[in-house]
C-alpha positions in Angstrom: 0.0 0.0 0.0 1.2 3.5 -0.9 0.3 6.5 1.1 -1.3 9.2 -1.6 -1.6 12.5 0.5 -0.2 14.2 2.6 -1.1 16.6 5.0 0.5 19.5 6.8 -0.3 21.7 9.4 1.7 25.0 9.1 2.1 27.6 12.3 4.8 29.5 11.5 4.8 29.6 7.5 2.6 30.5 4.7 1.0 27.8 2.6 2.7 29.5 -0.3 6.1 29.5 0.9 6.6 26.0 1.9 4.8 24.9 -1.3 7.8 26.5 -3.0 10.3 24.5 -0.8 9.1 21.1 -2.7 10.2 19.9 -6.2 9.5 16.6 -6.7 7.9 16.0 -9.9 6.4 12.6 -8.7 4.5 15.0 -6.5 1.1 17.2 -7.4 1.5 20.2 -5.2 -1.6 22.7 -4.9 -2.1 25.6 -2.4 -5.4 27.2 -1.6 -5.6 29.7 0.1 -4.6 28.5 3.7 -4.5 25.0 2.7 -1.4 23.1 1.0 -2.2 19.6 -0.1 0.5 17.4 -1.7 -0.7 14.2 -3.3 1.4 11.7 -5.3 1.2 12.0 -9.4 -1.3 9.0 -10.1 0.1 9.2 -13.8 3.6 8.5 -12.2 2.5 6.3 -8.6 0.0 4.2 -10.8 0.1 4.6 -14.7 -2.6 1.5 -14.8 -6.1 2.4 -14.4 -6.9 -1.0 -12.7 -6.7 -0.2 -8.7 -6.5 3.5 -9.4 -8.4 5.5 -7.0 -11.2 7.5 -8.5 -11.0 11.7 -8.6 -14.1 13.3 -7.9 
């Protein structure tokens, strides 16, 4: 099993700023607002459909 998000609870730092900090490019950063989510690139984590999880 692979862990597909991640989640992190910033005090001291924008959103925007530690987003910055991460260059993976098997990673799928996106910052709203107040909230960074980091998820693994399905096209890279799991390039077969079959046991993908869905995107709603």
């Amino acid at each position: 099993m692979v862990i597909e998000h991640f989640v992190f609870l910033l005090n001291n730092v924008r959103a925007e700023e530690f987003a910055v900090g991460i260059k993976d490019p098997d990673l799928v950063v996106s910052v709203e607002g107040n909230l960074l989510t980091v998820a693994l690139d399905r096209d890279v984590w799991r390039p077969q459909t079959i046991g993908r999880p869905q995107v709603f």
